[in-house]
C-alpha positions in Angstrom: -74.2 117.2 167.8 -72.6 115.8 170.5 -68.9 117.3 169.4 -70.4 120.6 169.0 -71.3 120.6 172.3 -68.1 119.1 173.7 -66.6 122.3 171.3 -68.3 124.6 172.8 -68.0 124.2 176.7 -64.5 124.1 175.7 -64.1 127.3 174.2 -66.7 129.1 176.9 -64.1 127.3 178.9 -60.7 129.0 177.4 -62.8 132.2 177.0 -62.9 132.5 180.7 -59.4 132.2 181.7 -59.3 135.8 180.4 -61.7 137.2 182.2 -60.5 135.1 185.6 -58.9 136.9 188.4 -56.7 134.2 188.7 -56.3 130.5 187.9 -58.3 127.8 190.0 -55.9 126.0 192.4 -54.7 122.9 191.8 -56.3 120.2 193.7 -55.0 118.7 196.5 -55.1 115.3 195.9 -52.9 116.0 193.0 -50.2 117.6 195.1 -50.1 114.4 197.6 -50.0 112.3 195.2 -49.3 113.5 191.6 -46.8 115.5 190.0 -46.7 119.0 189.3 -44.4 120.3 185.9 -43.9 124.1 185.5 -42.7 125.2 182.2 -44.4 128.1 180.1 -47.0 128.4 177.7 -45.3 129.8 174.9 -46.0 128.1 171.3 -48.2 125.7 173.0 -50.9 123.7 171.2 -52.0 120.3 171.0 -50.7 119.4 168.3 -47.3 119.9 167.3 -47.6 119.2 163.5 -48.9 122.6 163.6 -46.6 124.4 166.0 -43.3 126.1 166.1 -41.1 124.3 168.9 -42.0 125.2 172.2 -44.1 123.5 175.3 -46.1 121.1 173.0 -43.6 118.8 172.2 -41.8 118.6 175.6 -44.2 117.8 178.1 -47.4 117.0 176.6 -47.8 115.7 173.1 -45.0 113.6 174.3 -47.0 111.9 176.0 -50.4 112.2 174.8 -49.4 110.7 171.4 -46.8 108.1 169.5 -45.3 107.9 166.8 -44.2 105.2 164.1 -40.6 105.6 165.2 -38.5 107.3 168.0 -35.2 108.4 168.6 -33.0 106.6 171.0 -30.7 108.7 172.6 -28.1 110.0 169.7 -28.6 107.3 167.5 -28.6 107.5 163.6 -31.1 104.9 163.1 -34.7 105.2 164.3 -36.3 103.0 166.7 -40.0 101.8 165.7 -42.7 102.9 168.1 -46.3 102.3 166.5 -44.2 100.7 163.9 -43.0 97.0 164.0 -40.6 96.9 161.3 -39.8 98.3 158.4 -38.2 97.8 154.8 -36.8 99.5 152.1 -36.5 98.8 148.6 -33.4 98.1 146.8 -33.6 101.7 145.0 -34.7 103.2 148.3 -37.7 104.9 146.9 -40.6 102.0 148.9 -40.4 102.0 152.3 -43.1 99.2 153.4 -44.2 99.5 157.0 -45.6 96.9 159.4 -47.5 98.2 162.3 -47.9 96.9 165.6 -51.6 95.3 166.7 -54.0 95.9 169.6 -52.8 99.3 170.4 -56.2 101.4 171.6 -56.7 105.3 171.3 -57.8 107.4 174.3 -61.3 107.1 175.0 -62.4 110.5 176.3 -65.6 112.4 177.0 -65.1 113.7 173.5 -64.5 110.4 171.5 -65.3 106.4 172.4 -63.5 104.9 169.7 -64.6 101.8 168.0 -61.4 99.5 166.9 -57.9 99.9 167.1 -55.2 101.8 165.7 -54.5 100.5 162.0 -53.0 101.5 158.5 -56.0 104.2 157.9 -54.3 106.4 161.0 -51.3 106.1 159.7 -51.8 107.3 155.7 -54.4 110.0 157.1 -52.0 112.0 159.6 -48.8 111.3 157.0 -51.6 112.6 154.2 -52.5 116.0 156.2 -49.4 116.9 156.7 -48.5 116.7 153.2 -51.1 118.7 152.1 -53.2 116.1 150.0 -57.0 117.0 150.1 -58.3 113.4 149.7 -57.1 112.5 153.6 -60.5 112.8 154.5 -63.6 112.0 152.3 -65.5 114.6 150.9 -68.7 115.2 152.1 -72.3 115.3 150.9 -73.0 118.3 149.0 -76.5 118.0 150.3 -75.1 118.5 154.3 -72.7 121.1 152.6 -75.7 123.8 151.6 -75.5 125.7 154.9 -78.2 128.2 155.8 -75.2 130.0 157.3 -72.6 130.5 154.9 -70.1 131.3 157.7 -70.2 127.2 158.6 -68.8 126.5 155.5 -66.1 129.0 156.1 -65.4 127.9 159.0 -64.9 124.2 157.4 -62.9 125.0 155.2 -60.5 127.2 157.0 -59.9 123.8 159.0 -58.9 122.0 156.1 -56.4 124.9 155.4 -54.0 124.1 158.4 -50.6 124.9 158.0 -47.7 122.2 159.0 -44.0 124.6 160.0 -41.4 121.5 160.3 -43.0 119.7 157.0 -43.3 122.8 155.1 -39.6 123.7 156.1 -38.1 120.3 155.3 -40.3 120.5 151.7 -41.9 116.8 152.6 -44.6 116.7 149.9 -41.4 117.1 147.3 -39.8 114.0 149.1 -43.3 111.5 149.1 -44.9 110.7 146.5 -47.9 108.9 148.1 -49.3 107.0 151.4 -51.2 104.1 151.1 -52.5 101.2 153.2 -51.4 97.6 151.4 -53.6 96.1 154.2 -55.2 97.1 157.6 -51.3 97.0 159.1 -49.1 97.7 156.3 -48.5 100.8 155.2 -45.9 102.2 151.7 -44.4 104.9 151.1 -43.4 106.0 147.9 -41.0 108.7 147.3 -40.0 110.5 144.5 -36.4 109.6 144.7 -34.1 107.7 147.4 -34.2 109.5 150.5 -32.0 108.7 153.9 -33.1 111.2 155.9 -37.4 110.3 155.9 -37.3 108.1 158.5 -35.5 110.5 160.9 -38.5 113.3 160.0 -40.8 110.2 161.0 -39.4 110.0 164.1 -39.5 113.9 165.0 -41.7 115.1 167.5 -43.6 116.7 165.1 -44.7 113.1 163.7 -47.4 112.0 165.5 -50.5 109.5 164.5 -53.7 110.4 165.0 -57.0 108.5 164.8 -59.0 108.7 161.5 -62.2 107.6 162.9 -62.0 110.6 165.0 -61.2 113.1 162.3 -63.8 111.9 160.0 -66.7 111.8 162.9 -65.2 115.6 163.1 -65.2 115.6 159.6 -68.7 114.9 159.4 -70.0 117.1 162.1 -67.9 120.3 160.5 -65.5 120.3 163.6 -62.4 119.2 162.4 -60.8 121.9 164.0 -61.3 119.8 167.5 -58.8 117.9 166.3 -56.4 120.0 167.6 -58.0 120.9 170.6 -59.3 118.1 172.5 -56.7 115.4 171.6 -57.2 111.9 171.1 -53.6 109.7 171.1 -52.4 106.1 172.3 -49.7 107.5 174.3 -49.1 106.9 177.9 -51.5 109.5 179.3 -55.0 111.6 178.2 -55.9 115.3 178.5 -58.3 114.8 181.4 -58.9 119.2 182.1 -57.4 122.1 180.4 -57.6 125.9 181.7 -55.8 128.0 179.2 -52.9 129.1 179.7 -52.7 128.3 183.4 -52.6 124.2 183.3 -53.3 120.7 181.2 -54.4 117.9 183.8 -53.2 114.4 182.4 -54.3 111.1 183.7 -53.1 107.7 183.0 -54.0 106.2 180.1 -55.3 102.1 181.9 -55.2 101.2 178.0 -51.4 102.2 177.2 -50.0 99.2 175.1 -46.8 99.3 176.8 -45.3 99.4 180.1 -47.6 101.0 182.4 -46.9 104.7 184.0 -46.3 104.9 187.2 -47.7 108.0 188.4 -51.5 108.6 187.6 -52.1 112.4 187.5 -49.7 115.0 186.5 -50.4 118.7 186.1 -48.5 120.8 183.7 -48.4 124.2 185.3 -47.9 126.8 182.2 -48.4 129.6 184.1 -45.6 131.1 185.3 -42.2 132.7 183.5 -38.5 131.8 184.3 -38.1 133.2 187.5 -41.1 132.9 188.4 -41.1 129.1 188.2 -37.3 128.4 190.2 -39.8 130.3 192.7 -42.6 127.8 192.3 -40.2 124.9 192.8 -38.7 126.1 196.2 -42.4 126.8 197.6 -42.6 123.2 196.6 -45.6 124.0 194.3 -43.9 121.9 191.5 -41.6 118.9 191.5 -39.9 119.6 188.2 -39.5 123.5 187.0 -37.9 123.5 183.4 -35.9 126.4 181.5 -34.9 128.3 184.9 -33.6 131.9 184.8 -30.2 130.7 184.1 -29.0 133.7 186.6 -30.9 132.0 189.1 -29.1 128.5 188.9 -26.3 130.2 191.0 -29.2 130.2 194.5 -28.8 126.2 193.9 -26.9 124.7 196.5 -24.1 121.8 195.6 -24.9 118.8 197.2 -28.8 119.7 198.3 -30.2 116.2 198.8 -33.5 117.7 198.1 -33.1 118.6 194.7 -30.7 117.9 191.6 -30.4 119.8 188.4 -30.6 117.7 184.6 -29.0 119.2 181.6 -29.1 117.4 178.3 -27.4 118.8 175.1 -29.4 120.3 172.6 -30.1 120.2 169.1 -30.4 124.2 168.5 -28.5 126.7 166.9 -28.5 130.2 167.8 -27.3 132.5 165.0 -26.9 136.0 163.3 -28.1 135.6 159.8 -26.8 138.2 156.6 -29.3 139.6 154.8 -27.7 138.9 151.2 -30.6 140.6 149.6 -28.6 143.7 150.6 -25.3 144.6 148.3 -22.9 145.9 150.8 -23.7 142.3 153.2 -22.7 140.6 149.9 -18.7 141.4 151.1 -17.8 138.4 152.0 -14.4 139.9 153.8 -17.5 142.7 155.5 -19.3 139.4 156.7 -15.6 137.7 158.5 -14.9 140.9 160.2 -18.0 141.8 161.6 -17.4 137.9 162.5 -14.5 138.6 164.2 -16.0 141.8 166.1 -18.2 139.7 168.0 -17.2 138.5 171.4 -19.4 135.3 171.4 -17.8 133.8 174.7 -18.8 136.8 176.4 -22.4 136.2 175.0 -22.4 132.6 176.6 -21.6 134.2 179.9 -23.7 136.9 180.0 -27.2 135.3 178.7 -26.6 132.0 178.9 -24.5 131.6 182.5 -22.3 129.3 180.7 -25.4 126.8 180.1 -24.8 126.7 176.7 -20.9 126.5 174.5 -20.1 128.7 171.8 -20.8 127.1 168.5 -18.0 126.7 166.8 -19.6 124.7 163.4 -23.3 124.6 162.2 -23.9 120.8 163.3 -24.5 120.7 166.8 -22.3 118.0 168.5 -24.9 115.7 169.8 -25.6 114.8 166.1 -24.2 111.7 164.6 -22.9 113.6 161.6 -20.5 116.1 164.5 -18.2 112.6 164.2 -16.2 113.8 160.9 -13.4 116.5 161.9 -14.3 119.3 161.2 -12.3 122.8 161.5 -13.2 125.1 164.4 -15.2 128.7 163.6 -12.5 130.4 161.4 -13.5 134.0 162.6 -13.0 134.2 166.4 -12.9 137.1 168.5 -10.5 139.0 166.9 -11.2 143.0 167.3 -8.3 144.3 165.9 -8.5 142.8 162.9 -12.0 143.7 162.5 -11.3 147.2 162.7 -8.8 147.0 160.4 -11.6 146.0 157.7 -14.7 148.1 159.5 -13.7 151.3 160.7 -13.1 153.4 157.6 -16.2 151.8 155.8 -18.7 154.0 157.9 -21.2 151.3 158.1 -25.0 152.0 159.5 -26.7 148.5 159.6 -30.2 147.6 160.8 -30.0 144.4 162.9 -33.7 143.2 163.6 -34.7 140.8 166.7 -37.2 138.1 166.8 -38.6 139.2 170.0 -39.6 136.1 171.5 -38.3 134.2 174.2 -36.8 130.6 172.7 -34.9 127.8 174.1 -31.9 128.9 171.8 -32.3 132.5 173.3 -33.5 133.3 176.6 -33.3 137.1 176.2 -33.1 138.1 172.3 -32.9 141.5 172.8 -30.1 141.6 175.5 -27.9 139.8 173.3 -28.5 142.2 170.1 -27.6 144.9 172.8 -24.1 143.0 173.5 -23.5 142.2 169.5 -24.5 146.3 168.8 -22.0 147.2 171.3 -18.9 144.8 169.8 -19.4 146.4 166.5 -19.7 150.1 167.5 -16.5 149.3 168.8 -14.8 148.7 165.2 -16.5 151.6 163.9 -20.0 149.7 162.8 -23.0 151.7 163.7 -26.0 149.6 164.2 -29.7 150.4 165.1 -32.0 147.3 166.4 -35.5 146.5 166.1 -37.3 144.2 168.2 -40.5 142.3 165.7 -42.5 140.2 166.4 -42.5 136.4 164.4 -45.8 137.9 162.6 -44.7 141.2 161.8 -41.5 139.6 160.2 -43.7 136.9 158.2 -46.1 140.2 157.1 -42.4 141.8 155.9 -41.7 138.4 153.8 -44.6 138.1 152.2 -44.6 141.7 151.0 -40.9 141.3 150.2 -40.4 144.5 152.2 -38.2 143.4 155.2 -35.4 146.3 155.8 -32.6 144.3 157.7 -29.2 143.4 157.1 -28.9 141.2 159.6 -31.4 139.4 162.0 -30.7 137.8 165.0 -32.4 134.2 165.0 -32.2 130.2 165.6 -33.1 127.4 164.7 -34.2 124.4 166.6 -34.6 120.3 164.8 -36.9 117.8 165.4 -34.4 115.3 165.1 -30.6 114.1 165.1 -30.0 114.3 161.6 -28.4 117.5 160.0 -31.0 117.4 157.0 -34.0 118.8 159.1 -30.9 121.0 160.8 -29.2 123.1 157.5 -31.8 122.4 155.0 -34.4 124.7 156.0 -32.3 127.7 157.0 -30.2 127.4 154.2 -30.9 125.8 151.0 -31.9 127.7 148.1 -35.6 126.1 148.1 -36.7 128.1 151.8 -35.3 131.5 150.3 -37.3 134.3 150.7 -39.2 132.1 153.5 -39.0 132.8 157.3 -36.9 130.0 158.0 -33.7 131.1 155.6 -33.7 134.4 157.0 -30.4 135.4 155.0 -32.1 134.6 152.0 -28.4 132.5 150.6 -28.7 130.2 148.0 -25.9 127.8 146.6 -26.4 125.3 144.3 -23.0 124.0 145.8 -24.7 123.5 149.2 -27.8 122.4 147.7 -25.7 119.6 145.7 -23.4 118.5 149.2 -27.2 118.4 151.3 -28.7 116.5 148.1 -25.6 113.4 148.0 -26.0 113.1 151.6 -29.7 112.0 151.0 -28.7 109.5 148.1 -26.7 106.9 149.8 -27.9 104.9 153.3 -23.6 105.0 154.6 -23.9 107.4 157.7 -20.0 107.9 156.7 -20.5 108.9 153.0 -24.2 111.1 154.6 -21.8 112.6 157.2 -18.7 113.6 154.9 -21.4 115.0 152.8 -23.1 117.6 155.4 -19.8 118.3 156.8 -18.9 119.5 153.1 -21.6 121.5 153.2 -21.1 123.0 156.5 -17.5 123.9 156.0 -18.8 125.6 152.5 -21.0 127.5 155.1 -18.4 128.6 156.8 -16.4 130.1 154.2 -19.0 131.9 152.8 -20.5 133.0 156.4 -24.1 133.4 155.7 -25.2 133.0 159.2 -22.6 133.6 162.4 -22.8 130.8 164.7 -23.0 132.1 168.3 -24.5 129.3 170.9 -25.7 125.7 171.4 -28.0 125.3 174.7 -28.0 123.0 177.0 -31.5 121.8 177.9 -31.7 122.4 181.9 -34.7 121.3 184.2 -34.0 121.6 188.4 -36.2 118.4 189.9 -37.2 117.2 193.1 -35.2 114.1 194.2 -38.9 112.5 194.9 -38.5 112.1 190.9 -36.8 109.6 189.8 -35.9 108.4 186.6 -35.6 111.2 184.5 -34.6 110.6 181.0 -34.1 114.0 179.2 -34.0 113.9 175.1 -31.7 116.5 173.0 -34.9 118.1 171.8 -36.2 118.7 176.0 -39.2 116.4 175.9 -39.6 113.9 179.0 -41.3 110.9 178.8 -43.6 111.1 181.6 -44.0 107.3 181.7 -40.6 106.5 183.4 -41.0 108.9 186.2 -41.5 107.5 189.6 -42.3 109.7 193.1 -40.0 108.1 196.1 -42.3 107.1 198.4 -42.4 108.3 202.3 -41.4 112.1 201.0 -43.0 115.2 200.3 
């Protein structure tokens, strides 16, 4: 009952930010002595097993929850976190996990836990995202006979959570099970050897939740607070929440390792790109991520009261071919509308030169970018394009995910750029901005009219499994991540060697097999790699910036005797 209540001033709670004038200020204890983040509040949730990259993973689930392993900076080989250590079989298929004791989970005013993180946590968040129905028990059918049917709805609808990354990357066809060996040791079986598992278990969608928790939920038909008021044993707790304006963090006193620094942080999510460089110079926040790039230029060189951080990134901005349609199925069409394409002006124009034209699918910052590989066969090259294009009398519909991403700060303006290259070589092309639901509603139906679709992709870790797999391989056809709908069995075979053998040199050859097979076929066009970019007081110190933009709140420190 308790929950239930807790539930309910919540939502009242969210509820009333949209019928606010505006957002309650911030106190002012916080901005003496805490530290304000503005970033946005697109794709946000708490909890990024069920949400598309976006806020969630950079600056509060972060830091809210662990997970059993991390990556250190560009590293192959996964650091344990909530794990200890870890072995795998000599066929590769058993990985046995030893956990770490004595770590505690947020007590709250939603949740007093009642022992420690163990093997039950583990096999219960690594079951859910698989899609198993026995990670939680079953209950009576007695407390199930609802005088209101629409309870028992509602229950199950929260059962029926969907999982992006892990549905993308096809985890339930890697593991075969998750069990507890004891109440710290945890195996997992796979259906066959595997080298890229322990990456996806140390991606920020990964995180370990507490089963006690989501079985009291369980039992109270509220398991859909699980994903609302958080419970973790990361470095800091959701202490207030106003939708879509702010999250209020406080220190966690019971963090199991070193202990943060700073006590209360706000995460300001309510502003957009300009309008947070503006909140930074008012000094209303002491970090502002994802500036307007055009804005960077008002920065002054040498400014002793601020400093700008850029990190590489693990994206992928693209134009995909829709290879459902016969004329895209030209191969010698797809190289010269390749070559029309003036992606260095692209960079310049959206991007301010904060991102590099991608000249190969793997992103440089991953291990596997260490094999040479040839550079993008099908530069800028208009006269040959039109050479190929302008007798053809092409009419193409290019489609545009409308959303602002960290691959692609303005979607549309770029499709605007890319029309105007090809009506150049004689291509003429007619855009539509959809929206991410609209385009899943055209999948689904199998109705979606577009012969190419400006897109991206963004991965959850270093290696290039999580990175080509899911926009590529024949298994996520027809799905919204492989929005050109290609399917090679040779790819399929290069991705599928990589995963058999544990020899980062034999794993990278293979991807880089596959990606020059990409190439040559051309079913997406590369166009940019972004750099992640955050302007930062230099109070803060101790900024350590991960390819995938999270922060880890823990190591920041405020310089003492400034404001």
């Amino acid at each position: 009952m308790l929950n239930k209540k807790i539930f309910v001033s919540f939502f009242l709670l969210s509820v009333a930010v949209n019928q606010a004038i505006a957002a309650p200020r911030v106190p002012e204890e916080l901005t003496d002595n805490g530290l304000i983040y503005c970033t946005n509040a697109t794709g946000f949730s708490f909890n990024p097993q069920t949400a598309d990259a976006g806020t969630s993973m950079n600056v509060v689930t972060e830091q809210i929850y662990n997970k059993l392993f991390d990556i250190s900076n560009t590293s192959a080989i996964p650091t344990p976190v909530l794990a200890q250590s870890y072995s795998v079989s000599p066929d590769g298929t058993v990985i046995t996990i030893h956990l770490r004791k004595g770590i505690k989970f947020h007590r709250t005013d939603w949740f007093k836990p009642t022992r420690d993180f163990n093997a039950d946590d583990v096999v219960f968040s690594l079951n859910r995202v698989l899609g198993y129905e026995t990670y939680l028990p079953t209950l009576e059918q007695s407390s199930m006979d609802y005088k209101n049917p629409q309870y028992r709805i509602f229950h199950e609808q929260a059962k029926k959570v969907r999982f992006p990354y892990f549905e993308s990357i096809k985890l339930n066809q890697k593991i075969e099970s998750v069990k507890a060996l004891n109440s710290h040791t945890v195996q997992i079986t796979l259906f066959k050897p595997d080298a890229s598992i322990l990456s996806h278990l140390a991606s920020q969608y990964a995180i370990i939740f507490s089963q006690e928790y989501a079985v009291q939920l369980n039992a109270d038909d509220n398991l859909v607070q699980l994903d609302i008021l958080p419970v973790g044993t990361g470095p800091y707790k959701v202490k207030n929440y106003f939708r879509n304006q702010y999250v209020r963090l406080e220190k966690n006193e019971d963090y199991w390792k070193k202990d943060a620094k700073i006590k209360d942080i706000i995460i300001d999510l309510s502003t957009d790109r300009t309008g947070r460089l503006v909140k930074f110079f008012n000094g209303e926040c002491q970090i502002a991520s994802y500036p307007e790039v055009s804005q960077l230029g008002l920065l002054k060189e040498n400014d002793e009261r601020y400093y700008v951080k850029t990190s590489d990134g693990m994206n992928l901005a693209y134009l995909a071919f829709n290879f459902q349609k016969v004329a895209i199925q030209d191969e010698q069409l797809r190289r010269a509308i390749a070559q029309a394409i003036n992606r260095q002006r692209i960079i310049k124009t959206i991007y301010h030169n904060t991102a590099t034209v991608a000249n190969n699918i793997i992103p440089n910052i991953s291990w596997a970018s260490s094999v040479n590989t040839p550079d993008f066969a099908y530069d800028f090259n208009p006269v040959e394009a039109k050479k190929v294009l302008q007798n053809k009398q092409l009419n193409l519909n290019m489609w545009v995910i409308n959303e602002e991403q960290v691959y692609n700060p303005a979607p549309l303006k770029t499709a605007e750029l890319i029309k105007e290259d090809l009506n150049n070589v004689g291509v003429n092309v007619t855009i539509r901005s959809v929206t991410r639901t609209f385009l899943i509603d055209q999948l689904n139906k199998k109705s979606e009219d577009y012969d190419m679709i400006l897109t991206g992709w963004l991965a959850g870790n270093l290696d290039p499994d999580s990175f080509m797999r899911p926009i590529l391989s024949c298994s996520s056809s027809n799905e919204i991540t492989n929005l050109s709908n290609w399917c090679s069995e040779k790819f399929d075979q290069f991705m599928d060697e990589a995963l058999d053998s544990a020899n980062l040199r034999v794993r990278a050859n293979a991807y880089n097999q596959a990606q020059e097979l990409i190439l040559s076929e051309l079913p997406i066009i590369p166009i940019a790699n972004v750099k992640r970019v955050l302007v930062a007081s230099s109070r803060v110190q101790h900024i350590e910036m991960s390819p995938f933009g999270s922060l880890n709140f823990s190591t920041l420190s405020l310089r003492k005797g400034q404001k």
